[in-house]
Every structure is written in structure tokens, then in C-alpha cells.
N, C-alpha and C positions, 0 to 999 in steps of 0.2 A: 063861881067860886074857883081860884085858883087853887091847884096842888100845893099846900105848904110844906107838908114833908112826907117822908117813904110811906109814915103809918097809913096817906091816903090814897097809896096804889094796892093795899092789900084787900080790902073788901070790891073793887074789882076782877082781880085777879083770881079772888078765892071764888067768886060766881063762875066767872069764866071756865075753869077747873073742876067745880064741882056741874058744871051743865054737861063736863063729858064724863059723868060716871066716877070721879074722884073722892074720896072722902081725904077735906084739906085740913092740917091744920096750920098753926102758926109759932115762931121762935123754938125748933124741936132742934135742940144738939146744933144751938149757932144758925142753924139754917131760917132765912125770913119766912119762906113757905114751903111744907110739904107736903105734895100730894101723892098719895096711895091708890092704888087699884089692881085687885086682886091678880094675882101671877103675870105681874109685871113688875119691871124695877121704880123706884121710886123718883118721883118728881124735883128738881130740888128747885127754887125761884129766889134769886136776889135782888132787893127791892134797892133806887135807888134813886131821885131824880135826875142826877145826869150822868150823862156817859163817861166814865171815867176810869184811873188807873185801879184806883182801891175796888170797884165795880169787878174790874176782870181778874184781880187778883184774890177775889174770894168767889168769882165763880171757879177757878183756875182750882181752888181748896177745895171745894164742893166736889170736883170730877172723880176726886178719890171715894166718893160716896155714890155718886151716881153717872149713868154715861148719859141722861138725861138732865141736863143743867139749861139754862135758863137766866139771863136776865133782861128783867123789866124796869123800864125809867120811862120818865112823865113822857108822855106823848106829845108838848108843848113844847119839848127842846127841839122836835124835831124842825121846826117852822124856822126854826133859826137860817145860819150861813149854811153853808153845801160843807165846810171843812168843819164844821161842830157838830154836824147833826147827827144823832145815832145810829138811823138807820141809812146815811150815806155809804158809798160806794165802798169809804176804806175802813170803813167801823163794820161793814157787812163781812170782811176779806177778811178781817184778822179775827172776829167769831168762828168764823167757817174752818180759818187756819188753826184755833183753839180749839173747836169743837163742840163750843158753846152755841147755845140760842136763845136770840132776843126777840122780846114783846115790847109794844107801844102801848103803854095804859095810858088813854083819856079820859080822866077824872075831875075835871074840870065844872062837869055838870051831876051829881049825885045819881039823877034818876033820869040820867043817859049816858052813863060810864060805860066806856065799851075796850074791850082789850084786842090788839091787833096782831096778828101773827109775822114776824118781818122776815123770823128763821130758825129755821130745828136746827137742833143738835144731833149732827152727823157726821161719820170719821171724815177726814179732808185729807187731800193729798197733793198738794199741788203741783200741775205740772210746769216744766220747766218751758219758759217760752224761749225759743231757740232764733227766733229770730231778734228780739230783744238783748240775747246771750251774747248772739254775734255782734252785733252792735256797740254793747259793751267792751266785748276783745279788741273790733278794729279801733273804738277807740283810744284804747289804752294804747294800742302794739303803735300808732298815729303816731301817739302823742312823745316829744323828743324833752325827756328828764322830768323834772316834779315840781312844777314853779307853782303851785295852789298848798295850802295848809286844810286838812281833813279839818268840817267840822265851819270853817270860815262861812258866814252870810253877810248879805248885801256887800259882795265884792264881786269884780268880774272875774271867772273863772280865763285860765287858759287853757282854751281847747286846742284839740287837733286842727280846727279850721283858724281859729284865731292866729295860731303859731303859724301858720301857711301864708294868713295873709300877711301876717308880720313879716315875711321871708320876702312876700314879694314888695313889700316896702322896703328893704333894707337893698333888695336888686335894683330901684329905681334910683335908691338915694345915690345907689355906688354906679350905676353903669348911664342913669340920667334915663331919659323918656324910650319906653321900648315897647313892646311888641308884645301881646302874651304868649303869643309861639316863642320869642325870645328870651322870655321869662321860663316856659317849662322848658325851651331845649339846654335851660344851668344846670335842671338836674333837682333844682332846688324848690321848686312849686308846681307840680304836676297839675293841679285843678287851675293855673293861673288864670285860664278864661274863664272859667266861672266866676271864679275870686273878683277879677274885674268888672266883668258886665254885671251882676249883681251888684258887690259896693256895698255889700251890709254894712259897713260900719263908716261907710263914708270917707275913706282914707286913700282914693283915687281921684283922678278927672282925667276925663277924656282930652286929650290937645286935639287929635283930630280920627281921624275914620282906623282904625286897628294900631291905634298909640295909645299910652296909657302913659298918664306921670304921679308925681307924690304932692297929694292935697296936703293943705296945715295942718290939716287934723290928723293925717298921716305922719305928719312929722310929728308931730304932739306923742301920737300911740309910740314912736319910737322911743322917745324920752319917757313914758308911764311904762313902757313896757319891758325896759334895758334890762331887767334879770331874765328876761324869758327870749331874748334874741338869740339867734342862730352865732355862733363864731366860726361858725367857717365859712361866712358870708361878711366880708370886710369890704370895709370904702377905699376902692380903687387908687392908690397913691397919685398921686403925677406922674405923666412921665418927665423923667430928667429932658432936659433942650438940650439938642447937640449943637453942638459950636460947629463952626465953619475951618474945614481944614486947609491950614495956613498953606501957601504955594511953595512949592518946592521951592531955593533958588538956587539958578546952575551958576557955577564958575564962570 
């Protein structure tokens, strides 16, 4: 028998609670379960089958009554994808960051319903991770203007490195087939030999042994990618022909 709805995570949760000495009851002042035990603060449990906004935002109501919060949803969603599941990685991280804690009730079978512990409810504080932090900085401080809109999906971002490589397409198209030491001594692509011997994006070829030129697909990226080009990196004009200077003639 499948969970049909919350009413059927309550008679195991209320065993579960009552096996450590709880006297539980049920719907007391909004709350779905409350358990008691003597000179201790009180239990609160939000029942729920899935993981959800309205879920965390009435355990979030609850903390004002207790620092002991709790919620419980069917144990069945957790089988799902890795990004739905309740008790994945980032549904654990933002309890911990709330201060909430959840249970897995499998109730599936009546008379082998078992309740799972995934996470108490304990202050959290998280620390800052500093190498991720930096990360973040060099690439903001990398990155030259704001060519992405906040909030945009399934578009390609321009990154720090993207913008780089675009740099050294725009040196190929302007100065023709060169060198990657020729490429960073412009000034204008420092990683260029990574940029090229890599080739993540496919937008080089090799002509021959430390030469590099601009594949189609490079020139493509340069036409997709015209708001996000370098301008102080221009296509090399002609140079003007000198004419031949006409002969003196003497008297």
C-alpha cells in the first residue's frame, strides 16, 4: 500500500516518538505532531509527502515554538532523481542552514512502517569556504564588462576563459597564423598556450608544429560572440603600397 496522503505518516511517526519515552499527540495549535517529555522542550513534526516550499516554510513557523522542529515526508520520494530527493545533498544543507530536522517515514507497508533519522535539529553556521570565495573574485576581477543577463538559462555564459579565447581569435584573424608565445607577448591572452593546446571549444588548428590559426568555428564564435569582443583588439588595416619614387631629371 502506497502513502496516499500525510494522515498516513502519522501513526508511524507517533510509534517512532512514543518508543523514546514521548507522550505524542496530534493537530495541537497547527502543529501536525507534538511530542512531550518531561523537562525538555517540545517536539514539533510537519507531516508532508514531498519535499517542499510550503514544508519548510511551516517548519520555519514552528522554530518560533520550538528549537526542536522536524520534518517528515514519505520515504518513497526519496528513490527518485538525486535533485528531487529529500534527503539529497542540497535538501540536507539548507535544513542544517534553517535548523530544522528531517525524517524518512516508510509507510508503505502498515505492519513494517519504520521512521528514519536523516537529521536533527541543530544551530548551523556555516563556514565560508575561501577557496571557492577566491575563485569567485578572480573570476569576477577576469572577467572585462557584463556581457550575460542575471537569471538567463540554457544560454552560453561568457566567462573569463571564453573572453580569452575570443581575444585570441580576434589576434589570429588580425595578425593571421602565429605562435602562442606571439599571442601572449600582445599583452592580450596570457594563458594563450593553454587556450590553444586544449581547444575546448574548437575554435583553432594547428597548421604545423608551435603555429596556431582560426578554425570556422572560430570565426563563427566571432560573429555569435560580437558583443563580448575585445575593442582594443582591431583587424590590422593594410598597409598603404608605396609607389616608386619617380627619377630626378637633371638639366
Amino acid at each position: 500500500m502506497a502513502v496516499g496522503a500525510e494522515r498516513d505518516l502519522y501513526a508511524p511517526v507517533k510509534a517512532f516518538l512514543e518508543a523514546q519515552g514521548y507522550d505524542v499527540k496530534a493537530e495541537v495549535k497547527g502543529c501536525d505532531v507534538v511530542a512531550v517529555r518531561p523537562g525538555e522542550p517540545p517536539v514539533i513534526v510537519e507531516l508532508k509527502r514531498r519535499f517542499n516550499l510550503d514544508l519548510l516554510l511551516q517548519g520555519v513557523d514552528r522554530m518560533g515554538l520550538s528549537d526542536r522542529v522536524y520534518l517528515a515526508v514519505d520515504g518513497s520520494s526519496a528513490r527518485g532523481h538525486w535533485h528531487k530527493r529529500p534527503d539529497g545533498r542540497a535538501a540536507r544543507k539548507l535544513c542544517r542552514l534553517i535548523g530544522l530536522g528531517l525524517l524518512l517515514v516508510f509507510a508503505d507497508r502498515p505492519h513494517r512502517a519504520r521512521v528514519e533519522v536523516v537529521l536533527d535539529p541543530v544551530p548551523y553556521r556555516p563556514r565560508t569556504n575561501k577557496r571557492r570565495a577566491g575563485r569567485l573574485l578572480g573570476e569576477h576581477a577576469r572577467r572585462a564588462g557584463d556581457h550575460n543577463v542575471g537569471g538567463s538559462t540554457r544560454v552560453k555564459i561568457v566567462t573569463a576563459y571564453r573572453q580569452e579565447a575570443l581575444r585570441c581569435c580576434q589576434l589570429l584573424l588580425r595578425d593571421g597564423n602565429s605562435s602562442p608565445r606571439a599571442l601572449k607577448a600582445s599583452g592580450h591572452a596570457p594563458n594563450a598556450a593553454k587556450i590553444l593546446r586544449h581547444d575546448y571549444y574548437g575554435w583553432f588548428e594547428r597548421i604545423e608544429r608551435g603555429v596556431y590559426g582560426l578554425s570556422e568555428t572560430g570565426r563563427r564564435a566571432l560573429e555569435t560572440y560580437a558583443h563580448a569582443l575585445d575593442p582594443a583588439i582591431t583587424e590590422r588595416a593594410p598597409k598603404p603600397q608605396q609607389r616608386n619614387a619617380c627619377p630626378t631629371q637633371t638639366a
